[in-house]
MARZADO-333869 format. One record per residue (C-alpha): residue number from 1; residue in one letter; z, x, y. Coordinates in steps of 0.02 Angstrom, whole numbers. Layout:
<pts>
- NUM	a	Z	X	Y
...
</pts>
This chain:
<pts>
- 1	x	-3932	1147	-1647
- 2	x	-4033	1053	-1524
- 3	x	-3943	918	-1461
- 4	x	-4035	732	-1495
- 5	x	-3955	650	-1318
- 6	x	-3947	484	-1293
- 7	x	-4089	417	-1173
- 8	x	-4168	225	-1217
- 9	x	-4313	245	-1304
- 10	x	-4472	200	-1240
- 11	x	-4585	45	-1309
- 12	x	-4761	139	-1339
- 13	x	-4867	-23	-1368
- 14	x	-4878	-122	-1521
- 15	x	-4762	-106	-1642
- 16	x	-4851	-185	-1797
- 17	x	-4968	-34	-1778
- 18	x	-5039	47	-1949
- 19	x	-4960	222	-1978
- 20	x	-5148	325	-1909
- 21	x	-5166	165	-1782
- 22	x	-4981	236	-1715
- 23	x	-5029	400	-1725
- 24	x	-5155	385	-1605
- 25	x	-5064	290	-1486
- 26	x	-4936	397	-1478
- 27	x	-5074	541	-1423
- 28	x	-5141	431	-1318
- 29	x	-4969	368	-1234
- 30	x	-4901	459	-1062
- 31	x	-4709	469	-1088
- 32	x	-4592	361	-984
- 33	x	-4454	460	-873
- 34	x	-4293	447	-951
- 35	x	-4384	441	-1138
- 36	x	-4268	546	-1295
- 37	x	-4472	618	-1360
- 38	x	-4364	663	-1509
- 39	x	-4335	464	-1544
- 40	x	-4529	441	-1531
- 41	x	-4593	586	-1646
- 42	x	-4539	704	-1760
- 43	x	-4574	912	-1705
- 44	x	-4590	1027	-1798
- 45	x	-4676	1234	-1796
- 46	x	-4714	1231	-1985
- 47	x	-4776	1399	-2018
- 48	x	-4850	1562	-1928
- 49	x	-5014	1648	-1976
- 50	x	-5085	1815	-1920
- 51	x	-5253	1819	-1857
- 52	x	-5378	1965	-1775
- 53	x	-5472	1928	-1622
- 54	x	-5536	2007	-1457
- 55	x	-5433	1986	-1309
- 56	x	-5461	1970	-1110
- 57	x	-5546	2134	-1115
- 58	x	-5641	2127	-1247
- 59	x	-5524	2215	-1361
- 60	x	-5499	2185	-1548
- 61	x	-5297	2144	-1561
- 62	x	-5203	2059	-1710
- 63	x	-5090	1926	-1654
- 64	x	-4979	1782	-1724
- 65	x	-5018	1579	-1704
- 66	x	-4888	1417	-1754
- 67	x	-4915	1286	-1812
- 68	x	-4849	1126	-1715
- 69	x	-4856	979	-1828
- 70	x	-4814	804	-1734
- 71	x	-4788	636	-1818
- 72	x	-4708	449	-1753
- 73	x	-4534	430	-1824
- 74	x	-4580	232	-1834
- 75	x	-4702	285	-1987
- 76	x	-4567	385	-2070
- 77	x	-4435	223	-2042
- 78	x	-4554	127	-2109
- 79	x	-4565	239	-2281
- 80	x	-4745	311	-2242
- 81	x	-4793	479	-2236
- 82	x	-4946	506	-2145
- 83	x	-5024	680	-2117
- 84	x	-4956	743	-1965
- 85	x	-5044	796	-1804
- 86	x	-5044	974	-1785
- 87	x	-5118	1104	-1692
- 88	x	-5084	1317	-1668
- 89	x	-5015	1390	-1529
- 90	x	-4989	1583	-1476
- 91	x	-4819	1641	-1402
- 92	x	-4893	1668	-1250
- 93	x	-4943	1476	-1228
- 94	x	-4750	1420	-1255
- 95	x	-4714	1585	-1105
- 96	x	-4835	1481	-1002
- 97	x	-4749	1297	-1041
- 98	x	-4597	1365	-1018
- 99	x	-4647	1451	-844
- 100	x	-4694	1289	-792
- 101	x	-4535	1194	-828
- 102	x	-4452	1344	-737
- 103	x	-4561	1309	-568
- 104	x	-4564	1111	-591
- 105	x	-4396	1115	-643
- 106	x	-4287	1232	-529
- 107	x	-4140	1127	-527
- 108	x	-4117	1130	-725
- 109	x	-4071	1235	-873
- 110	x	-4222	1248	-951
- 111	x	-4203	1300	-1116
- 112	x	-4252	1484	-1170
- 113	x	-4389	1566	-1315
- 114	x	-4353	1664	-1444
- 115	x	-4359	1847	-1411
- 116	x	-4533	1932	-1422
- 117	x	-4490	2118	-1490
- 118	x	-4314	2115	-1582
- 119	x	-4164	2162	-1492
- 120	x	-3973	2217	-1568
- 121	x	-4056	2239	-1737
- 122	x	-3955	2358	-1852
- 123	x	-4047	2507	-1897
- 124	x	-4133	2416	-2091
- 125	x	-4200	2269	-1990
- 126	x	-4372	2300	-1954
- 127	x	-4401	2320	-1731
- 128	x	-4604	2261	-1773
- 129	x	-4643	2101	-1690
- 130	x	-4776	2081	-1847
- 131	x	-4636	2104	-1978
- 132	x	-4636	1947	-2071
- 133	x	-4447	1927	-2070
- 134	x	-4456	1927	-1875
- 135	x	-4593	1809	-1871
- 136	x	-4525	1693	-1966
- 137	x	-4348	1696	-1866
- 138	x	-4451	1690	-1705
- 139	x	-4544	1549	-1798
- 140	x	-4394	1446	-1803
- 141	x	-4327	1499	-1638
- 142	x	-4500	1424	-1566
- 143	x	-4441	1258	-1658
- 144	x	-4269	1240	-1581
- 145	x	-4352	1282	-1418
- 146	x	-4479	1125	-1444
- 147	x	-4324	1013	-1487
- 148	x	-4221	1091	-1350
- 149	x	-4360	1041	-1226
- 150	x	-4404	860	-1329
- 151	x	-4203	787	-1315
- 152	x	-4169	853	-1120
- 153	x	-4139	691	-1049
- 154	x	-4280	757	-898
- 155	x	-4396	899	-983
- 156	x	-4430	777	-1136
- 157	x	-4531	661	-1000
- 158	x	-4648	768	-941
- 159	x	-4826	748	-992
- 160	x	-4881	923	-981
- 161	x	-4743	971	-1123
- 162	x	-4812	817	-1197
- 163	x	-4998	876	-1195
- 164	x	-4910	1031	-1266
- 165	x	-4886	971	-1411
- 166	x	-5036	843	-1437
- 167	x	-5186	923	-1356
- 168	x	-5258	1095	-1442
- 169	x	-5418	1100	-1304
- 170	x	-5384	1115	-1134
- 171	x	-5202	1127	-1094
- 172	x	-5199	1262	-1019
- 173	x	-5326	1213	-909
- 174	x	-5229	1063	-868
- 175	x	-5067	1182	-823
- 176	x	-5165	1283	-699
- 177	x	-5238	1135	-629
- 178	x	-5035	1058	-559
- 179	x	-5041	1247	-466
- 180	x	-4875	1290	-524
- 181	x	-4903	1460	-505
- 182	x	-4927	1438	-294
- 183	x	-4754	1345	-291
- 184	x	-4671	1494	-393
- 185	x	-4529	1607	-277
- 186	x	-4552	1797	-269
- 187	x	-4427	1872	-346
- 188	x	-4406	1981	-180
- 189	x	-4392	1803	-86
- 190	x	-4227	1766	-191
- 191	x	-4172	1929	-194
- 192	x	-4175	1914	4
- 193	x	-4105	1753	-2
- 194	x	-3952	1834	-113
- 195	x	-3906	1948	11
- 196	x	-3938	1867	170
- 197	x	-3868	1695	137
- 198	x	-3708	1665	269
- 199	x	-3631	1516	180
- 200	x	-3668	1497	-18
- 201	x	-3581	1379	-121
- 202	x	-3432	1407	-218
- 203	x	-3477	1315	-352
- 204	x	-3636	1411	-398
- 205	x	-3581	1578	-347
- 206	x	-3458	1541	-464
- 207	x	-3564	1490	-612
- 208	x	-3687	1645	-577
- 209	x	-3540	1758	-599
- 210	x	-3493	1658	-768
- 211	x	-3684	1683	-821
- 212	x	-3675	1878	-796
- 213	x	-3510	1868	-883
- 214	x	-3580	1754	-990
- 215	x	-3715	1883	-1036
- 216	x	-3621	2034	-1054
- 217	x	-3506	1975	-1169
- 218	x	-3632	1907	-1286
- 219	x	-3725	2069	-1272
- 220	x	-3557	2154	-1322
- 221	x	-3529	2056	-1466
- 222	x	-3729	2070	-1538
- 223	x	-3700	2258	-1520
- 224	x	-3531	2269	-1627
- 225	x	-3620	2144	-1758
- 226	x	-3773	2265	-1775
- 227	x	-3642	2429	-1787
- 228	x	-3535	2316	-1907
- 229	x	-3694	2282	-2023
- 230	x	-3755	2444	-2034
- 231	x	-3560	2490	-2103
- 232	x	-3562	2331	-2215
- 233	x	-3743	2382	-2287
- 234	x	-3680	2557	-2339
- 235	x	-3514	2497	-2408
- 236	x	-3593	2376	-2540
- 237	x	-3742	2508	-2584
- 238	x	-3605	2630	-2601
- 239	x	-3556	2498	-2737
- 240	x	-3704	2534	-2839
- 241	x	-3651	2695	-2874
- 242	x	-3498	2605	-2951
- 243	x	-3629	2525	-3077
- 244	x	-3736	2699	-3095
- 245	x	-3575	2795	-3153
- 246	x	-3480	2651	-3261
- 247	x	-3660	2628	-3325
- 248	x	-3652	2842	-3372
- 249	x	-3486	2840	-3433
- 250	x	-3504	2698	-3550
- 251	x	-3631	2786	-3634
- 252	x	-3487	2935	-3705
- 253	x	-3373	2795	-3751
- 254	x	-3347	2705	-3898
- 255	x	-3217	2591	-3857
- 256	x	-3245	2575	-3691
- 257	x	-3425	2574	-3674
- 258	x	-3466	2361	-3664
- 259	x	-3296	2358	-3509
- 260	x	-3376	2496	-3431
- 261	x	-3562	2433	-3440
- 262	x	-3514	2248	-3390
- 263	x	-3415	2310	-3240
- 264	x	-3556	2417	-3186
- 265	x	-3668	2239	-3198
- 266	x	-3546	2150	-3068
- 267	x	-3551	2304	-2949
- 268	x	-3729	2327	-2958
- 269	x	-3746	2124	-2926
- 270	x	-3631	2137	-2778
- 271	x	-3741	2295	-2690
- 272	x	-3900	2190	-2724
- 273	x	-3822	2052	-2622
- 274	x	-3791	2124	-2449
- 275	x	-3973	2082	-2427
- 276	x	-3966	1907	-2428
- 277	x	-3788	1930	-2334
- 278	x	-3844	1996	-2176
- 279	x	-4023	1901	-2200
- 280	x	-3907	1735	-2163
- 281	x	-3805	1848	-2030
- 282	x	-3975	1858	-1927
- 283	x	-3963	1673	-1913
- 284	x	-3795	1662	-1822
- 285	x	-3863	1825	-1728
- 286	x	-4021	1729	-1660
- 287	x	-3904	1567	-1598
- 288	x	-3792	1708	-1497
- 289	x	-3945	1773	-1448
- 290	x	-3999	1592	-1370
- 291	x	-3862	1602	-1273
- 292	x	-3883	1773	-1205
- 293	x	-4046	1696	-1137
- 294	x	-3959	1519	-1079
- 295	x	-3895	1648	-981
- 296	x	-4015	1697	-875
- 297	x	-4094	1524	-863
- 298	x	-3922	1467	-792
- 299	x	-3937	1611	-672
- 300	x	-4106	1544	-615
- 301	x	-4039	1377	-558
- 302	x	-3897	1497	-454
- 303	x	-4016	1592	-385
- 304	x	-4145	1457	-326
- 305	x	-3985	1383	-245
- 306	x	-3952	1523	-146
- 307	x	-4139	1520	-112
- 308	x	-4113	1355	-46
- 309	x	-3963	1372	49
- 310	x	-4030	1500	141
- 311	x	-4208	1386	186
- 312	x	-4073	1274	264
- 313	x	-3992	1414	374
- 314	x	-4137	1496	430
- 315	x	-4222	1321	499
- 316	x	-4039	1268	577
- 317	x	-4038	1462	663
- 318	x	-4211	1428	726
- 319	x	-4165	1266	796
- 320	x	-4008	1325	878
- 321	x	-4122	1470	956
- 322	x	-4240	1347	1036
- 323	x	-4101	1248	1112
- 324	x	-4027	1416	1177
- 325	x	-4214	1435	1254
- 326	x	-4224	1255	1317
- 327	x	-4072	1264	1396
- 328	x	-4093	1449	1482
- 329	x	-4249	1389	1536
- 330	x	-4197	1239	1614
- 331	x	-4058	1326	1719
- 332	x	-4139	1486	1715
- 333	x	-3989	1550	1676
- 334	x	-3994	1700	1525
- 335	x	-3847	1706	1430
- 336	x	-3893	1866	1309
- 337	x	-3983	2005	1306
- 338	x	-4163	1955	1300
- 339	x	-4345	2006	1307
- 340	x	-4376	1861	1410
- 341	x	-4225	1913	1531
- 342	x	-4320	2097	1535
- 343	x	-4474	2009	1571
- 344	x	-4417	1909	1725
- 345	x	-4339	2038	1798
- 346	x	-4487	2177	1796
- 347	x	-4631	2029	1835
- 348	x	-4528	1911	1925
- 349	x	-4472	1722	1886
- 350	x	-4599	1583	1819
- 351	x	-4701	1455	1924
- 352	x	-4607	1280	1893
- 353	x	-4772	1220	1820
- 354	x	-4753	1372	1689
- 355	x	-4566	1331	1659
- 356	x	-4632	1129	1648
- 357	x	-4769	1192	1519
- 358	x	-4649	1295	1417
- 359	x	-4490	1145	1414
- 360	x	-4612	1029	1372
- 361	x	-4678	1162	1240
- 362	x	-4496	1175	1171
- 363	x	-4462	985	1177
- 364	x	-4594	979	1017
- 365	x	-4525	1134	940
- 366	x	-4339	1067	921
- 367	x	-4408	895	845
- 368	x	-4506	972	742
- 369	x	-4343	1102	718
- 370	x	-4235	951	680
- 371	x	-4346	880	578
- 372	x	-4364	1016	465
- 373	x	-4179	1045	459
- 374	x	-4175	868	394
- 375	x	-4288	899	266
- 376	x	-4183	1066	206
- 377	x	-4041	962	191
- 378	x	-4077	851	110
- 379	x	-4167	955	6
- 380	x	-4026	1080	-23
- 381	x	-3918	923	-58
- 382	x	-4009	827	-201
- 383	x	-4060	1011	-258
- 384	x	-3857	1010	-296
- 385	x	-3840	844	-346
- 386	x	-3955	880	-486
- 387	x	-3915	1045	-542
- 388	x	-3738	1007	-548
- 389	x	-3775	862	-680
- 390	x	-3876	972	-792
- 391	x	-3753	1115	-782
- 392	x	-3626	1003	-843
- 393	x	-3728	928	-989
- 394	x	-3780	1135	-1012
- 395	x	-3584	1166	-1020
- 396	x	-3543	1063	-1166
- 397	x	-3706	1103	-1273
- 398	x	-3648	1273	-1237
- 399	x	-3472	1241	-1296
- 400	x	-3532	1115	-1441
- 401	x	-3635	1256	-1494
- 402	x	-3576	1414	-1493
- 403	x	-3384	1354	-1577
- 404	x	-3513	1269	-1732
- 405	x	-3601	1456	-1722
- 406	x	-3427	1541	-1728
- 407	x	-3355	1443	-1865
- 408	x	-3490	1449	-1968
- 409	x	-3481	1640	-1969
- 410	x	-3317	1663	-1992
- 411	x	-3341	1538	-2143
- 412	x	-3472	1657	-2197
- 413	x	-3375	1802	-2192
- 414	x	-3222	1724	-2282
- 415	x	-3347	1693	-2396
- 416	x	-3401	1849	-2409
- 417	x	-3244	1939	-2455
- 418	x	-3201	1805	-2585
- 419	x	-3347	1863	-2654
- 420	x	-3313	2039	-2652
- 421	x	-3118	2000	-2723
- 422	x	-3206	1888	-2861
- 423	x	-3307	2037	-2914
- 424	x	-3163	2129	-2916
- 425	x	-3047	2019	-3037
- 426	x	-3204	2024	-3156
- 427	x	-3207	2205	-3147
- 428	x	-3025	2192	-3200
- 429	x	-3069	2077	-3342
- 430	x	-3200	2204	-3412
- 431	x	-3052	2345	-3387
- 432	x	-2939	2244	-3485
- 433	x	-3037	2205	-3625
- 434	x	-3060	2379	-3639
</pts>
């Protein structure tokens, strides 16, 4: 479902390269800004393997790696097929890429992971983040993230994705080293920010409303799909007790015994295939699920707004306060309320060469003042100009997505009860031959 964009590729040296001499200068190559990675090399998490190990604390805990495997798409055009580049990564490496994005990146959707514990699941679907099943749909939820990431028209640039994928030793070493983590908000910061901001846009309070709503709904509909499974599952093992007592009964009949034993088949065959049903019903479940997580990413862009917005108000209230001060002081006049009106009035006025030392004091403080309002707005201004792009290219992905998602269940259910009717009409056949 990832979306390929349309970014110019980037020329990555020579072109009359041999397929391993490509290879290598592709891991070798920083990516241009702008660069479609997806247009340079082909991504892939090919498989998962469980492995035992000590942890942090010296701990013996079993875990789950993927395989990344990388290769040029100019050695697959050219009808080579080298062995790919690949190294293993743990979930909790793609948590920390992802992180990073997140801090570099406030101003964009970043795209989400795969759950790490199963969530909606109906009550047959194993809740074990080791069960096989899940680890193979996280698996591939890990590989849409990678492409996600690899055709944004901004994220695919960056060279510490890049190293993601092309460097086993010492990447995370190299994340650590850009300090990400010192540049990351509290989450009490932005909560503050939420509540104290005097002026917020519209436009994003707007679209953080639409992400809650956004979230809810999608959370609605996983839960009525996981009660609606656990119905469907019963209803076609109910159907093998069709086969059980046609299968009984045809053994007292003479006549009827073959109808009655072939009509049994084709309602055992039908219960026996709910499994592979809802099995392809996770798969639409885990795109909806994507999107219940675009949720909160979109969220994350509204709330660094609001984050700052409010940076900007709080340095323009400063500034105003120092010209209140600059301009009491000068007069001596005190408009409000002040500690500095208490204070002259119990100790008595300044010394003009106080009152000089102080003006001259608050001279530098409102450059410095305007200076920083300056910076905040134009901060808070291409902050906006950028999210407001990537919200919009979010928006139709989002629509693009979810309607091929929705169709493609529905198909699948229509399917589904033609199948069910088509077991029926050769029930009906066996009857009749009777």
């Amino acid at each position: 479902m990832a979306d390929s964009g349309s970014e110019d590729i980037a020329v990555i040296g020579n072109t009359d390269l041999t397929p391993s001499e490509s290879e290598n200068n592709l891991k070798n190559t920083m990516v241009e800004k702008g660069t479609n990675l997806l247009k340079m090399m082909e991504i892939s998490v090919a498989e998962a393997e469980k492995r035992t190990g000590k942890n942090a604390v010296n701990m013996q805990e079993t875990y789950t790696v993927y395989l990344i495997e990388t290769r040029p798409v100019d050695a697959a055009s050219e009808g080579t097929n080298p062995v790919p580049d690949s190294l293993w990564r743990r979930y909790s490496e793609f948590e920390l890429l992802r992180n990073y994005l997140l801090v570099t990146y406030p101003f964009l959707v970043v795209p989400p992971l795969p759950e790490k514990r199963a969530e909606f699941v109906w009550h047959k679907l194993s809740a074990d983040n080791m069960d096989p099943d899940f680890v193979e749909r996280r698996r591939v939820g890990l590989e849409n993230f990678l492409l996600r990431v690899a055709s944004h028209p901004d994220l695919s640039s960056d060279n510490i994705f890049y190293s993601f994928l092309t460097e086993e030793n010492g990447w995370k070493e190299t994340v650590f080293e850009t300090g990400f983590q010192a540049k990351a908000d509290s989450r009490l910061k932005a909560l503050n920010a939420t509540f104290r901001v005097k002026n917020p846009d519209k436009r994003f309070a707007e679209m953080k409303h639409y992400g809650d709503e956004l979230q809810s709904v999608i959370s609605q509909l996983l839960r009525v799909r996981a009660r609606a499974a656990d119905r469907l599952y019963g209803v076609y093992k109910v159907h093998g007790n069709y086969g059980r007592v046609f299968s009984e009964w045809s053994a007292i009949e003479k006549e009827m015994g073959d109808g009655l034993q072939s009509a049994g088949h084709h309602m055992d065959a039908y219960a026996a295939s709910v499994d592979d049903i809802l099995e392809e019903e996770e798969h639409y479940a885990d795109q909806l699920k994507e999107y219940l997580f675009y949720a909160d990413a979109l969220r994350a862009v509204c709330r660094k707004h609001e984050l700052t917005q409010y940076e900007l108000e709080m340095a323009t209230m400063d500034l105003t306060s120092k010209k209140q001060q600059r301009e009491e002081l000068a007069t001596g006049m005190i408009r409000t309320f002040s500690l500095k009106g208490m204070t002259s009035k119990l100790f008595g006025q300044e010394t003009p060469e106080q009152r000089e030392a102080k003006l001259k004091m608050l001279e530098t403080q409102i450059e410095e003042g305007k200076e920083m309002v300056k910076e905040r707005n134009a901060e808070c201004e291409e902050f906006v100009k950028s999210a407001w792009v990537d919200i919009e290219r979010f928006k139709e992905q989002k629509d693009h997505d979810l309607r091929e998602a929705l169709i493609s269940y529905a198909i699948m259910q229509i399917s589904m009860c033609k199948k069910g009717i088509q077991v029926w009409n050769n029930a009906k056949e066996c009857f009749s031959k009777m």
